[in-house]
VMD Tcl script that builds the backbone (N, CA, C; Angstrom):
set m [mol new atoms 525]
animate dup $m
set s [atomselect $m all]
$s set {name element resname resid chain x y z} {
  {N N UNK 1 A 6.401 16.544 35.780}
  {CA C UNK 1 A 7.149 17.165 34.702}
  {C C UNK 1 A 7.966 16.121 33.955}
  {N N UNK 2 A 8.182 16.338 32.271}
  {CA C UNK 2 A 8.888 15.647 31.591}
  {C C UNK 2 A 8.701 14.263 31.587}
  {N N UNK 3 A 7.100 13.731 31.650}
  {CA C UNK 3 A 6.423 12.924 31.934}
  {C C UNK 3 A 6.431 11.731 30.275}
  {N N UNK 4 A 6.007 12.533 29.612}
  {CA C UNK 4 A 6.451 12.473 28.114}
  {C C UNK 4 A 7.135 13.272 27.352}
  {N N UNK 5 A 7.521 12.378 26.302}
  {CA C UNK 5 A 8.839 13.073 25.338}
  {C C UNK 5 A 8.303 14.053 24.405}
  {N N UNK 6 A 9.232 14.678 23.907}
  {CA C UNK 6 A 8.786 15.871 23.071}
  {C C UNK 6 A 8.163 15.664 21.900}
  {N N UNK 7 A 6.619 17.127 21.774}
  {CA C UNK 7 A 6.064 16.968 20.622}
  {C C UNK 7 A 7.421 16.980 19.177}
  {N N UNK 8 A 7.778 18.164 19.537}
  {CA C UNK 8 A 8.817 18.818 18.376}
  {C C UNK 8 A 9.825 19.166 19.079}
  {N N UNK 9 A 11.282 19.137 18.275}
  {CA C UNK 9 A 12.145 19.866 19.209}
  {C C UNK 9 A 12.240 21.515 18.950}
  {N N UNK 10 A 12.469 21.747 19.719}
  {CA C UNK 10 A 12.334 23.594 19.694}
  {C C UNK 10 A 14.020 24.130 20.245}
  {N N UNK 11 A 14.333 24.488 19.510}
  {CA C UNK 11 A 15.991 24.908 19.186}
  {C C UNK 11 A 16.118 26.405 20.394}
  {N N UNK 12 A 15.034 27.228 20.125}
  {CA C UNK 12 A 15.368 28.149 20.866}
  {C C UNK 12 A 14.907 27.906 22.307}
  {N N UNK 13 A 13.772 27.228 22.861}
  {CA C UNK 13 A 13.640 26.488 23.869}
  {C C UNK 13 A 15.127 26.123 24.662}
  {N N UNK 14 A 15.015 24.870 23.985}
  {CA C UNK 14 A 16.601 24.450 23.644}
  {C C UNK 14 A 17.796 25.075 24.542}
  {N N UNK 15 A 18.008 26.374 24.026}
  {CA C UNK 15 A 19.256 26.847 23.598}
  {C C UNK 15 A 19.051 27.621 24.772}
  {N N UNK 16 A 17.743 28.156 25.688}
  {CA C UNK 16 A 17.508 28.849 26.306}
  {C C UNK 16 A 18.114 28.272 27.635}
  {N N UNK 17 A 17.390 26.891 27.599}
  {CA C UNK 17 A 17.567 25.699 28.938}
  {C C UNK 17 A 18.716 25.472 29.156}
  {N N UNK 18 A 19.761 25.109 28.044}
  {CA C UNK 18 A 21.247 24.792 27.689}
  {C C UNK 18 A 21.838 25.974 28.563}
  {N N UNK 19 A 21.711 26.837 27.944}
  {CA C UNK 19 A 22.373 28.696 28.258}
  {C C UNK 19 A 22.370 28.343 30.239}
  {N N UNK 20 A 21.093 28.270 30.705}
  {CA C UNK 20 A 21.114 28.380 32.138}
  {C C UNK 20 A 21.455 27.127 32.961}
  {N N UNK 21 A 21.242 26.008 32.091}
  {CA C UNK 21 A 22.272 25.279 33.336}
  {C C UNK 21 A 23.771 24.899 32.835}
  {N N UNK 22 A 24.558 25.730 31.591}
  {CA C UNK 22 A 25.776 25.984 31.697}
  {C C UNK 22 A 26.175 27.243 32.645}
  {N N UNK 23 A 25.167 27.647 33.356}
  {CA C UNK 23 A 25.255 28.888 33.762}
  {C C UNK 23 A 25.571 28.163 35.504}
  {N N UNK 24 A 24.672 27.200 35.380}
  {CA C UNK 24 A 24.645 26.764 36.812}
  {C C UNK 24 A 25.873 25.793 37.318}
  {N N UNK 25 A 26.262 25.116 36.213}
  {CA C UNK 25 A 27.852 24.719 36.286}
  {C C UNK 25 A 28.620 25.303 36.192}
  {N N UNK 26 A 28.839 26.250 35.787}
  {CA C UNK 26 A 29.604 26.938 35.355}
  {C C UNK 26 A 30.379 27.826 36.739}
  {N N UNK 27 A 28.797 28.362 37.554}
  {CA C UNK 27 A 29.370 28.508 38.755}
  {C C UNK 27 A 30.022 27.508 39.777}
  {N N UNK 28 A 29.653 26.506 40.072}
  {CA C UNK 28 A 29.855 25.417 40.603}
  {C C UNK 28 A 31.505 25.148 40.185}
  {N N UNK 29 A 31.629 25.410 38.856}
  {CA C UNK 29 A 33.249 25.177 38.448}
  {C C UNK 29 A 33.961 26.041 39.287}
  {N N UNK 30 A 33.376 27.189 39.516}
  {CA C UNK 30 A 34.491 28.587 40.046}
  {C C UNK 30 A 35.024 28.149 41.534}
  {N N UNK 31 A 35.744 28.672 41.870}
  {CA C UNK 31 A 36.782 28.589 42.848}
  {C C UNK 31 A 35.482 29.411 44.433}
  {N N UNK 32 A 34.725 30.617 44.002}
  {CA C UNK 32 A 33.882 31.064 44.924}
  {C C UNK 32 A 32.542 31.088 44.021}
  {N N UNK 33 A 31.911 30.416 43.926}
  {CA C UNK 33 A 30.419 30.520 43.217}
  {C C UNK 33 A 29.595 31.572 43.713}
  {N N UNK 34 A 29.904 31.868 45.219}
  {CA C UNK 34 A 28.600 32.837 46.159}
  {C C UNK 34 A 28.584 34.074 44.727}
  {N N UNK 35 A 29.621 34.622 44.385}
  {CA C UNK 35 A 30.073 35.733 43.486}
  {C C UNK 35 A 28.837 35.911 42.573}
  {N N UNK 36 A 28.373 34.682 42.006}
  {CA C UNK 36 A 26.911 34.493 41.071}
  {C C UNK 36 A 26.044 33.846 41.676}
  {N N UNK 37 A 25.925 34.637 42.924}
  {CA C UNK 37 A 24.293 33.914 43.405}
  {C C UNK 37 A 23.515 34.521 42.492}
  {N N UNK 38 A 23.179 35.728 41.929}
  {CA C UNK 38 A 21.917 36.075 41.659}
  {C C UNK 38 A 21.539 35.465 40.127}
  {N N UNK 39 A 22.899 34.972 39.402}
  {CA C UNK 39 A 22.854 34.780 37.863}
  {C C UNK 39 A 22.616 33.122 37.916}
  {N N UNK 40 A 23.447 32.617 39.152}
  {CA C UNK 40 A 22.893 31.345 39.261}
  {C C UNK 40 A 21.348 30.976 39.489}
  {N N UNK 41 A 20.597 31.408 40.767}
  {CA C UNK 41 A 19.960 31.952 41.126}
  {C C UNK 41 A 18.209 32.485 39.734}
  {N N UNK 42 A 18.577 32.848 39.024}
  {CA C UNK 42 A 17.840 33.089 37.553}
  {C C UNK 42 A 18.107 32.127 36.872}
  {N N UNK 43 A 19.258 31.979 36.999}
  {CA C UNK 43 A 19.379 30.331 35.929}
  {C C UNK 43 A 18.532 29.227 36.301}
  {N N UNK 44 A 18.664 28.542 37.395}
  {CA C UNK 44 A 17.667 28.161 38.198}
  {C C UNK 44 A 16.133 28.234 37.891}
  {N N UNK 45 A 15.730 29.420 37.972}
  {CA C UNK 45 A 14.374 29.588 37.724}
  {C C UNK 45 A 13.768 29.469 36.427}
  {N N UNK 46 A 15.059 29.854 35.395}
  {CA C UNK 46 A 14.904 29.116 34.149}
  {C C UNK 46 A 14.617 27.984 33.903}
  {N N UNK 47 A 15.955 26.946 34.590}
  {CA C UNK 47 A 15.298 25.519 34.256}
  {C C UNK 47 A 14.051 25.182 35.183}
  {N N UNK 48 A 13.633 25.453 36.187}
  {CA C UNK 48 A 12.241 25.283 37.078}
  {C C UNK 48 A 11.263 25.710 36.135}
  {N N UNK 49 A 10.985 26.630 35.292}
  {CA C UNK 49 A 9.640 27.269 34.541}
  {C C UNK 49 A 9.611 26.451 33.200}
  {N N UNK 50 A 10.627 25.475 32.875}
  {CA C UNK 50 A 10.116 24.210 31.480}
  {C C UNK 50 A 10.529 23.228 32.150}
  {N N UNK 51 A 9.676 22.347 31.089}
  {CA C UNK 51 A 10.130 21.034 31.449}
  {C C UNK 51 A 10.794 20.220 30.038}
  {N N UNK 52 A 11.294 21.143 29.105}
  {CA C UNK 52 A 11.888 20.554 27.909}
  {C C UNK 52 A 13.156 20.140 28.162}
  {N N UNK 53 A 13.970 19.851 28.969}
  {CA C UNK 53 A 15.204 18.916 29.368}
  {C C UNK 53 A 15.035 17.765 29.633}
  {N N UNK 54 A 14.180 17.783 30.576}
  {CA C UNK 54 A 13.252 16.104 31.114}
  {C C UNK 54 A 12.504 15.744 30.180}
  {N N UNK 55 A 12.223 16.806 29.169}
  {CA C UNK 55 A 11.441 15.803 27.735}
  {C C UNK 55 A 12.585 15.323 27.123}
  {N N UNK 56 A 13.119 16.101 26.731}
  {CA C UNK 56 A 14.284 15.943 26.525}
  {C C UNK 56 A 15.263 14.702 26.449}
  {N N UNK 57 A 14.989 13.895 27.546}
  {CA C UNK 57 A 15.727 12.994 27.814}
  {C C UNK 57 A 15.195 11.722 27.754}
  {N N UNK 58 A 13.994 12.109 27.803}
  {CA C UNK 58 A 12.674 11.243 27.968}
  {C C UNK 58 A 12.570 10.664 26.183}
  {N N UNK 59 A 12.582 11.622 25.792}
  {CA C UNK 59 A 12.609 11.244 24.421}
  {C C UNK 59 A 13.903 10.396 23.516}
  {N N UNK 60 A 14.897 10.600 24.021}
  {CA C UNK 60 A 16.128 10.054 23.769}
  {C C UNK 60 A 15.669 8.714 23.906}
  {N N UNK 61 A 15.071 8.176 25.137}
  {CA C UNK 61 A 14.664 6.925 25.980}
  {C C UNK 61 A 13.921 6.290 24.651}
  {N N UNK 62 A 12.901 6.797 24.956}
  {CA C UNK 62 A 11.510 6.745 23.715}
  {C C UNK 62 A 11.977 6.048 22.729}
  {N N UNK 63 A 12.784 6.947 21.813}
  {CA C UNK 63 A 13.054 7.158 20.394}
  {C C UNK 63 A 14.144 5.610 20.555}
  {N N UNK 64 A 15.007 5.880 21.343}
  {CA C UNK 64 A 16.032 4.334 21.518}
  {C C UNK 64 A 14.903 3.008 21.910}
  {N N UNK 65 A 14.249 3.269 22.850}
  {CA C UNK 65 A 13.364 1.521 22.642}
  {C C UNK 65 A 12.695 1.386 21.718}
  {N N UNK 66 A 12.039 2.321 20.704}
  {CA C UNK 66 A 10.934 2.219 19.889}
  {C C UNK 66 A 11.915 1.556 18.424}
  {N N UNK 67 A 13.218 2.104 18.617}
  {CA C UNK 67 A 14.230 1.501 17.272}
  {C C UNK 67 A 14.553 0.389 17.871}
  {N N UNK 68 A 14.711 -0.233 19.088}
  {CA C UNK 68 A 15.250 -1.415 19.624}
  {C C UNK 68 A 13.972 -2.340 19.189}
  {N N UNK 69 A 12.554 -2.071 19.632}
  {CA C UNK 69 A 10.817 -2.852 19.136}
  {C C UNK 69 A 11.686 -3.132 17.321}
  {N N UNK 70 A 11.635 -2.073 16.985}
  {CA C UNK 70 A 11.786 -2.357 15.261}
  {C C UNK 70 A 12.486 -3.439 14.829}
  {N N UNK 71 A 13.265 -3.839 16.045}
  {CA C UNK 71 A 14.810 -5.166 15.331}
  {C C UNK 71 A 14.085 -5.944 14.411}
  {N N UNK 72 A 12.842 -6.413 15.329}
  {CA C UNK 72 A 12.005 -7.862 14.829}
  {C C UNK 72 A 11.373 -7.655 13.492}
  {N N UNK 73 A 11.004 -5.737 13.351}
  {CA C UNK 73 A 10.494 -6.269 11.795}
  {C C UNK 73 A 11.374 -6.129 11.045}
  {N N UNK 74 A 12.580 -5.787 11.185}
  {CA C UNK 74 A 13.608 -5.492 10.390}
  {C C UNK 74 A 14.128 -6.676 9.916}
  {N N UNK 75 A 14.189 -7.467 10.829}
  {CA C UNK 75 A 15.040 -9.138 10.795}
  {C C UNK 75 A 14.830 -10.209 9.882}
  {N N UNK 76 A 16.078 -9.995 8.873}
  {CA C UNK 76 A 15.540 -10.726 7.555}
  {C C UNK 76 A 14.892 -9.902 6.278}
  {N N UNK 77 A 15.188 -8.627 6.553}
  {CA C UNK 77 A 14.237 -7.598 5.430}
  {C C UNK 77 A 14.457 -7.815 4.513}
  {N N UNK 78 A 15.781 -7.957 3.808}
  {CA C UNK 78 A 16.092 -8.603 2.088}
  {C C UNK 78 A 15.526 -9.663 1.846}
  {N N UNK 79 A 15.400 -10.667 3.025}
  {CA C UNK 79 A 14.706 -11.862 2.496}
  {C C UNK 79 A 13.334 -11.712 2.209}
  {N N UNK 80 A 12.941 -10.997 3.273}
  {CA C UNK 80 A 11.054 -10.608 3.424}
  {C C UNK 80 A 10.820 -10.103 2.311}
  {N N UNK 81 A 11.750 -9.498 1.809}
  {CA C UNK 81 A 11.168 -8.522 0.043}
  {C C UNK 81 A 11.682 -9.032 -0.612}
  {N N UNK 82 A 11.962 -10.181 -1.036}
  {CA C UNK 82 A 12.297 -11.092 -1.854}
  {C C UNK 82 A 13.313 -10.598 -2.813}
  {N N UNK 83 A 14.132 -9.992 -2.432}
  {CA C UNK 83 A 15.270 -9.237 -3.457}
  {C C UNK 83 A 16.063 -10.941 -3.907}
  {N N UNK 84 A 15.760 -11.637 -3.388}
  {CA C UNK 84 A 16.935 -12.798 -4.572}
  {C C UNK 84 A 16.437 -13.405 -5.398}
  {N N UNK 85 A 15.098 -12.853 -5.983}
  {CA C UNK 85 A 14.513 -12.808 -6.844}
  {C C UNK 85 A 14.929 -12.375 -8.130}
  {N N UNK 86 A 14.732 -13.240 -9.315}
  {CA C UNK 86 A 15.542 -12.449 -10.846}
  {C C UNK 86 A 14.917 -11.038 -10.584}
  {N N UNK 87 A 13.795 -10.626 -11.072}
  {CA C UNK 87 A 13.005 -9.375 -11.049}
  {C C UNK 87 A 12.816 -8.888 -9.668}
  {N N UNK 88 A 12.980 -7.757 -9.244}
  {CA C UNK 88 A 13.331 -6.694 -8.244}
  {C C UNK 88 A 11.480 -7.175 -7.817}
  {N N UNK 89 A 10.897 -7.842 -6.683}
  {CA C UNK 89 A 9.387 -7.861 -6.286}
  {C C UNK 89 A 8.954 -6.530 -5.749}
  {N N UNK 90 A 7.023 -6.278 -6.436}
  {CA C UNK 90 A 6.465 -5.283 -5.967}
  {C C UNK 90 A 6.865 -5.312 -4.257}
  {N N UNK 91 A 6.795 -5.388 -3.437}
  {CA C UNK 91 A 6.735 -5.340 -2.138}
  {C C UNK 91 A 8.046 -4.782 -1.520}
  {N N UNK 92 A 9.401 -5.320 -2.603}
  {CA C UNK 92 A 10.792 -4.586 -2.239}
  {C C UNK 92 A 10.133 -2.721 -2.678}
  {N N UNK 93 A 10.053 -2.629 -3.612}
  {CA C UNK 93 A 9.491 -1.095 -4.396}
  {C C UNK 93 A 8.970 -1.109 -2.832}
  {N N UNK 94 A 7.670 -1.384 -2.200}
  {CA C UNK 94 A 6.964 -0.553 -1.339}
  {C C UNK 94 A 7.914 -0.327 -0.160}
  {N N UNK 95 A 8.661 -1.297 0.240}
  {CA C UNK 95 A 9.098 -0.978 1.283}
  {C C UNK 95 A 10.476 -0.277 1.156}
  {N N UNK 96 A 11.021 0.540 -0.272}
  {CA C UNK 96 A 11.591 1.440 -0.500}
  {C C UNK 96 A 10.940 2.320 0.147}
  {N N UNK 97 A 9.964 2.257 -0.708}
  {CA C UNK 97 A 9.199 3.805 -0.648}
  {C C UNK 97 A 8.677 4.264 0.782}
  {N N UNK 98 A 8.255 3.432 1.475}
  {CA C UNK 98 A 8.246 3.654 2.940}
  {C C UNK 98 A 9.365 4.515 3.520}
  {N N UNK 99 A 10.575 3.507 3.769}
  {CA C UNK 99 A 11.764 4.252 3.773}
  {C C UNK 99 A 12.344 5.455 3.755}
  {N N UNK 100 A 11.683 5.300 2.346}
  {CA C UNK 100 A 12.253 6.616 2.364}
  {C C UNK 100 A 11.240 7.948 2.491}
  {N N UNK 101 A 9.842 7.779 2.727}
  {CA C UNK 101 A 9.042 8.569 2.787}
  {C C UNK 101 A 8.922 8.826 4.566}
  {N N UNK 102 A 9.041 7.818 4.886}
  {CA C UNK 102 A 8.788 8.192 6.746}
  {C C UNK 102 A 10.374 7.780 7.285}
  {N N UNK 103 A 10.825 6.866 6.805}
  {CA C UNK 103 A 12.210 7.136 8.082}
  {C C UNK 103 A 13.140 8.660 7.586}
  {N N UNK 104 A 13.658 8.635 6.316}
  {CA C UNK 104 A 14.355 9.646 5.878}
  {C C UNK 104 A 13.570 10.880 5.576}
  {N N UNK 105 A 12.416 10.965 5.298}
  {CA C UNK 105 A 11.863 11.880 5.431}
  {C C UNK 105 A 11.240 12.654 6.200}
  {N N UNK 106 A 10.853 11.797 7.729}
  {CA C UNK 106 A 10.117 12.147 8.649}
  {C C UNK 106 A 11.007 11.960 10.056}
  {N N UNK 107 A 11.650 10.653 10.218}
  {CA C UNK 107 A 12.354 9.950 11.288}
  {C C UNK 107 A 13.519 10.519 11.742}
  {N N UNK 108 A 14.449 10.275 10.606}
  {CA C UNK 108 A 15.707 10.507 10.737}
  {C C UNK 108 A 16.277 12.394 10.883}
  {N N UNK 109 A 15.353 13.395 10.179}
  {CA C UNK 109 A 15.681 14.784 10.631}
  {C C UNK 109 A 15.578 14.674 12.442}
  {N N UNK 110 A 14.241 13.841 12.820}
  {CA C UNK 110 A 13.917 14.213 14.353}
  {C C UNK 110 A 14.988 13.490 14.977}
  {N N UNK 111 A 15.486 12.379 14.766}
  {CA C UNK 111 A 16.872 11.467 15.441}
  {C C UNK 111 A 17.708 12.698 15.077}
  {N N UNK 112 A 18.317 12.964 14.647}
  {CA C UNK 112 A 18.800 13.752 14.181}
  {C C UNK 112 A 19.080 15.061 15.251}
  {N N UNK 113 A 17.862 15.919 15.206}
  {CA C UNK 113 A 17.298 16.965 16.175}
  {C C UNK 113 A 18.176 16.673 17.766}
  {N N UNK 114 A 17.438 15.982 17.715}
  {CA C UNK 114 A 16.813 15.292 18.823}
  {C C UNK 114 A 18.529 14.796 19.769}
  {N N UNK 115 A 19.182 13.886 19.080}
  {CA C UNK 115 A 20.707 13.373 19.095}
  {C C UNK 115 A 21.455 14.626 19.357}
  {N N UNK 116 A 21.506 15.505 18.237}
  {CA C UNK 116 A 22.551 16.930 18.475}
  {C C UNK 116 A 21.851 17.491 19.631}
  {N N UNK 117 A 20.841 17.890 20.133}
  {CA C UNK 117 A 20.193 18.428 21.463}
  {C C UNK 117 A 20.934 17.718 22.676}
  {N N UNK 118 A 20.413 16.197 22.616}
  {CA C UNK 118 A 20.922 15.269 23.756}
  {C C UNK 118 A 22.273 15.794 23.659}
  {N N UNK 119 A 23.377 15.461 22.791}
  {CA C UNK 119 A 24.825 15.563 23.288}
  {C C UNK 119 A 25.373 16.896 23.522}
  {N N UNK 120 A 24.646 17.941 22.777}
  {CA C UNK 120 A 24.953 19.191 23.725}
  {C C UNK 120 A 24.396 19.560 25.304}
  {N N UNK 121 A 23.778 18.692 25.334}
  {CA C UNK 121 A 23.267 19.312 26.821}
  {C C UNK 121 A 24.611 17.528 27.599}
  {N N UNK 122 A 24.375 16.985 27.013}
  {CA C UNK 122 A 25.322 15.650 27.506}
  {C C UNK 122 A 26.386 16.323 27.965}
  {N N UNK 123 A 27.047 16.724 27.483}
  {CA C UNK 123 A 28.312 17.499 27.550}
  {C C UNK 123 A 28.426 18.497 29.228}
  {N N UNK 124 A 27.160 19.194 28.765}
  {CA C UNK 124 A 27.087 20.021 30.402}
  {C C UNK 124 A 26.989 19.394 31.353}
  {N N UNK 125 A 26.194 17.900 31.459}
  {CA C UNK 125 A 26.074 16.776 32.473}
  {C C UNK 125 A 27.197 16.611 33.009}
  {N N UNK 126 A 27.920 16.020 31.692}
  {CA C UNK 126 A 29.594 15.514 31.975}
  {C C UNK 126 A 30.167 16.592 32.755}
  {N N UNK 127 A 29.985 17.351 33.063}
  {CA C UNK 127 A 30.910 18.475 33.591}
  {C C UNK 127 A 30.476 18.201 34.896}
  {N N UNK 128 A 29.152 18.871 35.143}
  {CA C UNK 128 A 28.322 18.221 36.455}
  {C C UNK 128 A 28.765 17.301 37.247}
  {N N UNK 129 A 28.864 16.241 36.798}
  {CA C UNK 129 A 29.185 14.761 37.009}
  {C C UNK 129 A 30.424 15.381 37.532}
  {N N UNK 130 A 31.134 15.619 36.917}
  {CA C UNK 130 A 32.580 15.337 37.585}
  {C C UNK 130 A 33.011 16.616 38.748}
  {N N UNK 131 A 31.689 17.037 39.263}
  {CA C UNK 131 A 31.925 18.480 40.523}
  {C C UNK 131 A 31.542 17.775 41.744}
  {N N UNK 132 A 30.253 16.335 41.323}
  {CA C UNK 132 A 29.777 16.410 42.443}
  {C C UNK 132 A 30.344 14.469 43.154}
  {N N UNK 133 A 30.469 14.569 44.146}
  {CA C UNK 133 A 30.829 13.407 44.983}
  {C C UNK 133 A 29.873 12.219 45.423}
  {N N UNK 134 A 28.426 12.897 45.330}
  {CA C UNK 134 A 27.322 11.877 45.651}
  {C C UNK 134 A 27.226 11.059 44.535}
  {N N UNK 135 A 27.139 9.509 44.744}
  {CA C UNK 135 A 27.613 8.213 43.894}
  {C C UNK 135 A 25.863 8.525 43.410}
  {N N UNK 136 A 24.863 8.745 43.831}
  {CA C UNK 136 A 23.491 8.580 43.173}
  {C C UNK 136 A 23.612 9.658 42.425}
  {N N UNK 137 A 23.680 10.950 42.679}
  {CA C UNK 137 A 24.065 12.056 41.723}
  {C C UNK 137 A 24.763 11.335 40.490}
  {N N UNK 138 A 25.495 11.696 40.302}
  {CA C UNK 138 A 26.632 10.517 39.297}
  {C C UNK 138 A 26.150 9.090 38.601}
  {N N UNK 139 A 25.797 8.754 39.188}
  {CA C UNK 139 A 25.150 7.249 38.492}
  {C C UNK 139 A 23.967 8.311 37.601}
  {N N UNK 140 A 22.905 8.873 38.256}
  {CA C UNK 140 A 21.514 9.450 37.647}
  {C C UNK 140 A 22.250 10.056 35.969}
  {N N UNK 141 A 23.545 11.111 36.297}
  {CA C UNK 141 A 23.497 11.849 35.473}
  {C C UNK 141 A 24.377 10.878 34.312}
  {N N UNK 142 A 25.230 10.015 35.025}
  {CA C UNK 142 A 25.675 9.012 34.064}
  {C C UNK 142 A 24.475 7.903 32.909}
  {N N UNK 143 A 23.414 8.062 33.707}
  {CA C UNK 143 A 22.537 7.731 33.054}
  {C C UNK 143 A 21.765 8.435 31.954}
  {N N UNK 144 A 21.552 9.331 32.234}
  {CA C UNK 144 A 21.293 10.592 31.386}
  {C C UNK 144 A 21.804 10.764 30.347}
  {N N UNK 145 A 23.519 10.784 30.653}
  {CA C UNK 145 A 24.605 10.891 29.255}
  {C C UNK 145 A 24.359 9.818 28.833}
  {N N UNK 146 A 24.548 8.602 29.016}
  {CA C UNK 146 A 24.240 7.506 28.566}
  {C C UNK 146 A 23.703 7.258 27.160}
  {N N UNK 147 A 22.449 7.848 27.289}
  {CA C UNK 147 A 21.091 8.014 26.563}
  {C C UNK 147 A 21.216 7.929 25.356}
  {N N UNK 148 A 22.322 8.975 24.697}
  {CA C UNK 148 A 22.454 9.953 23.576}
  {C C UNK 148 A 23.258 8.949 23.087}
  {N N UNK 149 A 24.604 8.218 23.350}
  {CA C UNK 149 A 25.088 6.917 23.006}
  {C C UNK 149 A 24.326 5.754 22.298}
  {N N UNK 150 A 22.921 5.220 23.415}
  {CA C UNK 150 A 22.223 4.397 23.258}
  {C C UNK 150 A 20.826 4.470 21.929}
  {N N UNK 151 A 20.667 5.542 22.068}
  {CA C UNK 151 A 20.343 6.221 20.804}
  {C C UNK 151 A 21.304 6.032 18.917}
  {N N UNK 152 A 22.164 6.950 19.740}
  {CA C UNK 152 A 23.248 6.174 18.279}
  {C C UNK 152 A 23.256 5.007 18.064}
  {N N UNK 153 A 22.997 4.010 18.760}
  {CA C UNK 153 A 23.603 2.642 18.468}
  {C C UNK 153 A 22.233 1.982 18.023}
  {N N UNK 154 A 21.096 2.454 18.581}
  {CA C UNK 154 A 19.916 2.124 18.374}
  {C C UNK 154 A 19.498 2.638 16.706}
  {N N UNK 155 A 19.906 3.586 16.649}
  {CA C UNK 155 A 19.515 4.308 14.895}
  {C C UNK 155 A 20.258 3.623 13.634}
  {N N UNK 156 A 21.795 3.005 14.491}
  {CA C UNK 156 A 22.842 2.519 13.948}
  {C C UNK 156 A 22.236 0.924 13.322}
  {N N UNK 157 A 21.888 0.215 14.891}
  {CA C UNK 157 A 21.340 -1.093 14.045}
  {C C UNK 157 A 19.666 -0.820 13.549}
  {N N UNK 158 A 19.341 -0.171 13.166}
  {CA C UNK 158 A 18.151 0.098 12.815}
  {C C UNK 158 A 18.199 0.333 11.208}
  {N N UNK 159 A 19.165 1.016 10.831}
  {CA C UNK 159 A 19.756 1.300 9.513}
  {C C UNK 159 A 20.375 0.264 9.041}
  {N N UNK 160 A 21.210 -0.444 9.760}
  {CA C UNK 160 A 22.282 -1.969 9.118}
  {C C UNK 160 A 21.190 -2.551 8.401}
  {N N UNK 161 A 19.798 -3.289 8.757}
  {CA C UNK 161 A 19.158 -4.182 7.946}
  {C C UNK 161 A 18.640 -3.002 6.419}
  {N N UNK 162 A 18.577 -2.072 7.260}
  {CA C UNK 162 A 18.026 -1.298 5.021}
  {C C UNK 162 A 18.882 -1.238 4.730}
  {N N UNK 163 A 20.273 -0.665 4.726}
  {CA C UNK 163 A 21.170 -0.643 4.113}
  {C C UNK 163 A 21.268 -1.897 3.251}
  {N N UNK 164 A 21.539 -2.987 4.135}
  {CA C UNK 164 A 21.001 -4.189 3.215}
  {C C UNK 164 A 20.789 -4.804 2.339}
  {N N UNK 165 A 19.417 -3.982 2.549}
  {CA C UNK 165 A 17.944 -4.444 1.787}
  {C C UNK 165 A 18.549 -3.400 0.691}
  {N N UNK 166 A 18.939 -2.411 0.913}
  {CA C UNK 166 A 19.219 -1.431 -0.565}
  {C C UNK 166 A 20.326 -1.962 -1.448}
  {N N UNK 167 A 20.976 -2.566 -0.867}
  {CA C UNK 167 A 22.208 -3.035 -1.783}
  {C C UNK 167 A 22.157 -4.579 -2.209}
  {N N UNK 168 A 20.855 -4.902 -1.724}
  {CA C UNK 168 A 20.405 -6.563 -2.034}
  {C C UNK 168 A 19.193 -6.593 -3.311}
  {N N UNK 169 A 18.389 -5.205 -3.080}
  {CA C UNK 169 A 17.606 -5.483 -4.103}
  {C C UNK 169 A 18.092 -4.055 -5.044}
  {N N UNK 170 A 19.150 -3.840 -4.869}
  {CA C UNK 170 A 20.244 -3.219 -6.118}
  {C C UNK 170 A 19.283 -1.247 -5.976}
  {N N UNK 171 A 18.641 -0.966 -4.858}
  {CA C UNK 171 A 18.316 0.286 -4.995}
  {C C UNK 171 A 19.670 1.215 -4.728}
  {N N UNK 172 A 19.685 2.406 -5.339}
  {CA C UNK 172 A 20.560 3.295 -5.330}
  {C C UNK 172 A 20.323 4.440 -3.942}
  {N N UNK 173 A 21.417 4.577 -3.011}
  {CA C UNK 173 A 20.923 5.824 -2.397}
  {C C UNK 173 A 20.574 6.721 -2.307}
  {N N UNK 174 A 18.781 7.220 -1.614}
  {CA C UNK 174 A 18.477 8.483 -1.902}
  {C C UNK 174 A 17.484 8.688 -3.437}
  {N N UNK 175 A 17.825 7.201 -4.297}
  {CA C UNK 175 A 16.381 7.287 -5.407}
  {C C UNK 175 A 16.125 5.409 -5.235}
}
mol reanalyze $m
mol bondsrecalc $m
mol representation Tube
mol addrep $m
């Protein structure tokens, strides 16, 4: 399970998985949990019947090394498109248009998705984390939260070199 990352993200999926293991901390928070065996108990069997959490996370992974691979073609992009050029070069135009046709048009909704998913379920981890005493428990789920961070920072320098490139070869944001 959760072997690979997600085709699409699916919100109500999602929201379903979220729902039952705030359900399962939630008891764990209480003072007598036995009280919700049976709601815990279903919650449980909820997260056992998908495996969209472990994609889930898997994909966070994914999506952060595949922007970390990108540094190298990124490196130097104003120079590579010759923006200090008098005349704006065909090749700056294409690799606008790229840009903005697959990262902002295609990329960045799923980072996006994908980021708000991770840190809402991050959040329930964090709670987790701080019920249970086993140092491997804790490290795993610290790893987990982790993710959604490493992600940001990964989308973050991934964007620094276009930004760049947009304000080097004088394109306007968004045209």
């Amino acid at each position: 399970m959760g072997a690979n990352g997600l085709r699409e993200v699916d919100d109500a999926v999602f929201a379903e998985q979220l729902a039952a293991l705030e359900q399962v901390v939630y008891a764990l928070e209480q003072s007598q949990p036995q009280n919700d065996e049976a709601r815990v108990e279903a919650a449980l069997q909820t997260i056992h019947q998908s495996d969209y959490l472990p994609r889930l996370w898997r994909t966070l992974q994914e999506q952060s090394a595949y922007l970390t691979q990108l540094a190298t073609i990124t490196d130097n992009l104003t120079e590579r498109a010759g923006c200090d050029a008098p005349t704006r070069p065909n090749r700056a135009e294409v690799l606008h248009t790229v840009f903005l046709k697959f990262f902002i048009g295609e990329v960045q909704p799923q980072l996006a998705a994908v980021t708000a998913q991770g840190q809402r379920a991050a959040n329930v981890l964090q709670r987790l984390q701080a019920l249970t005493s086993q140092p491997l428990l804790q490290d795993y789920l610290a790893q987990l939260v982790t993710s959604v961070a490493q992600l940001r920072e990964a989308t973050k320098a991934h964007v620094q070199p276009w930004q760049s490139f947009f304000t080097a070869c004088e394109f306007t944001p968004g045209g």
